[in-house]
C-alpha positions in Angstrom: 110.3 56.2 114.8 112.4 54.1 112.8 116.1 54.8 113.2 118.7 53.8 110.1 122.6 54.2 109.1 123.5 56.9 106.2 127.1 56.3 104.3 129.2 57.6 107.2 127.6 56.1 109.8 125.7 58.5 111.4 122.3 57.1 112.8 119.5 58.7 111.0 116.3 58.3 113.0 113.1 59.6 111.5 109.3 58.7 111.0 108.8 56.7 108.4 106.5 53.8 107.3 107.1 50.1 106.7 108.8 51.0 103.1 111.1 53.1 104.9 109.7 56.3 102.8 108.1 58.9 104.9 104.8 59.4 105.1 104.6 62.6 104.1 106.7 61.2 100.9 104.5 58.6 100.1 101.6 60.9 100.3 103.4 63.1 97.7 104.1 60.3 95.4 100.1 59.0 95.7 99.6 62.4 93.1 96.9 62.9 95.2 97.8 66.6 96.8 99.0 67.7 93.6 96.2 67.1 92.1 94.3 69.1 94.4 96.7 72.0 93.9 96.2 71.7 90.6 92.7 71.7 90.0 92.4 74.7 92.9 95.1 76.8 91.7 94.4 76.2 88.2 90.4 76.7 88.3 91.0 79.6 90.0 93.5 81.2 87.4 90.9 79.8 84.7 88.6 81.9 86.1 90.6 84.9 87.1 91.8 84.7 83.4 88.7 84.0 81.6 86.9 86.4 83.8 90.1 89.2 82.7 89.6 88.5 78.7 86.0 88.6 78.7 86.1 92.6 80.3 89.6 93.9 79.0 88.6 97.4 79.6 87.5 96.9 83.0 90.8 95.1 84.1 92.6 97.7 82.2 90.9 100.5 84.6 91.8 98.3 87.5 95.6 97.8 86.2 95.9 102.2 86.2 94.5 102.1 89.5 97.8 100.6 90.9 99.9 103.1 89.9 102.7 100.4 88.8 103.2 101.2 85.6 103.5 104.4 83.7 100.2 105.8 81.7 102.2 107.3 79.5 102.5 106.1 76.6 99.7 103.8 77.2 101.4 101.2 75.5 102.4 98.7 78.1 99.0 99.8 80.4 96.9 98.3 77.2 99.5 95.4 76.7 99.4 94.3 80.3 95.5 94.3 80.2 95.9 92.2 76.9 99.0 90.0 77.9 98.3 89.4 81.7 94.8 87.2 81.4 95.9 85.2 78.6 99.0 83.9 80.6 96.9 83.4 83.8 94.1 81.2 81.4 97.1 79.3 80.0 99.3 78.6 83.4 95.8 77.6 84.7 95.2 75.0 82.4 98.5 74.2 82.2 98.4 73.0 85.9 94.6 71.0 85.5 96.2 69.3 82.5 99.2 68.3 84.3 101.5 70.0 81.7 104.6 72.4 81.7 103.6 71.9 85.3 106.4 73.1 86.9 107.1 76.2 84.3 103.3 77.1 85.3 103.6 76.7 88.9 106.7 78.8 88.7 104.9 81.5 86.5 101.9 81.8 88.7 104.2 81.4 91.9 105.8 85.0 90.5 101.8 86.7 89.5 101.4 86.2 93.0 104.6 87.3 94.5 103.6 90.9 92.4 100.0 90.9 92.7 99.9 90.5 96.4 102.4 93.2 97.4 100.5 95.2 95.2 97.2 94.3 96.6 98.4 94.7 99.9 100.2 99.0 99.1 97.1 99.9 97.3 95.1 99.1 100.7 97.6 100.7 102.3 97.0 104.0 100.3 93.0 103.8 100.7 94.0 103.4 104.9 96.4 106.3 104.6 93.7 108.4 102.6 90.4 107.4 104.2 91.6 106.5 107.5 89.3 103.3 106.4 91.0 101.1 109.5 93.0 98.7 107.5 90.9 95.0 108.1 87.5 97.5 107.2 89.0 97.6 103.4 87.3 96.7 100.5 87.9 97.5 96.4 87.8 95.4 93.2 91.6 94.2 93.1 91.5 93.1 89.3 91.7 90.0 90.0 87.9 89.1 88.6 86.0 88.0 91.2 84.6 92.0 92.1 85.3 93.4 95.2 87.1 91.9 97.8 87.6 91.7 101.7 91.5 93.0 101.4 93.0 91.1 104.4 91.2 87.8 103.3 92.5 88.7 99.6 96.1 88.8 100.9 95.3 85.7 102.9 94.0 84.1 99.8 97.2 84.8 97.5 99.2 83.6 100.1 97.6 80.0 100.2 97.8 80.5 96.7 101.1 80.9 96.6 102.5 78.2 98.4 100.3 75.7 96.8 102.0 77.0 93.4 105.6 76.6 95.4 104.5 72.6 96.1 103.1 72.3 93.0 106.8 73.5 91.6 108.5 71.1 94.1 106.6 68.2 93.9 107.9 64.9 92.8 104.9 63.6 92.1 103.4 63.0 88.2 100.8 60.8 89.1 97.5 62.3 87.3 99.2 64.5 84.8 99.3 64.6 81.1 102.9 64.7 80.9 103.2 61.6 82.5 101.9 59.8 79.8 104.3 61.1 77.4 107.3 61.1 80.0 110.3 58.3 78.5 110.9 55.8 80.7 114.0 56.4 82.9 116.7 53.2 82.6 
């Protein structure tokens, strides 16, 4: 552990390398974990999106299945099954590309934070209904990859969602298209 003085000092002791930058820092800056945020979260919403736009009628069964929105009129039921998969396929390759990164992070970080309370009250209902005990559960979810496991759904988003939150936080730009446009800072 090395140990150093901030501007009052107050001894500061914590690990860091021979740069003085911690290691967990320089391993952010390397672009190296972002870029494996990127291409996991953004592949996946790729898929999730492309899979979405190719069966809009499909997704827009799955969307009334949540009882979320109101069916009547149908209006924004048939504009979230239009809407919704084009903005998952753009924030995915948003975050492969490396740009508007942290406005795609931030807009996936917020799918997730509805999609998997969602996920998580509609297995709720099919355990209340069925008596189906609650790990047993399985239905198509929407999200385009046919029916799911529930609990390892939930578990899924969740990983999902914090790799979106790092992805938001990261100082990192190393591997991204924006970088290359970025103005130099004086």
């Amino acid at each position: 552990m090395d140990s150093t003085e901030n501007a009052y000092g107050k001894r500061i002791v914590g690990v860091t390398g021979s740069t003085g930058v911690s290691t967990l820092r320089r391993l952010d800056r390397s672009g190296l974990p972002l870029l494996i945020a990127r291409v996991v979260l953004g592949g996946l919403f790729v898929y999730m999106g492309t899979s979405k736009v190719s069966h809009p009628i499909e997704f827009l069964k799955q969307i009334r299945l949540y009882h979320m929105m109101p069916e009547d009129p149908p209006h924004f039921l048939t504009l979230t099954a239009i809407v919704l998969p084009w903005i998952e396929l753009l924030t995915g390759v948003a975050l492969i590309l490396g740009i508007w990164l942290r406005g795609a992070a931030l807009l996936i970080a917020v799918m997730l934070a509805v999609f998997t309370p969602a996920i998580f009250l509609r297995a709720w209902a099919i355990h209340n209904q069925t008596g189906t005990p609650f790990l047993a559960i399985q239905f198509d979810c929407g999200c385009g990859a046919g029916v799911v496991v529930t609990w390892k759904k939930l578990l899924e988003n969740t990983g999902l969602f914090f790799l979106a939150l790092y992805a938001m936080i990261s100082s990192s730009r190393r591997f991204c298209l924006s970088f290359l446009f970025a103005r130099p800072v004086p």
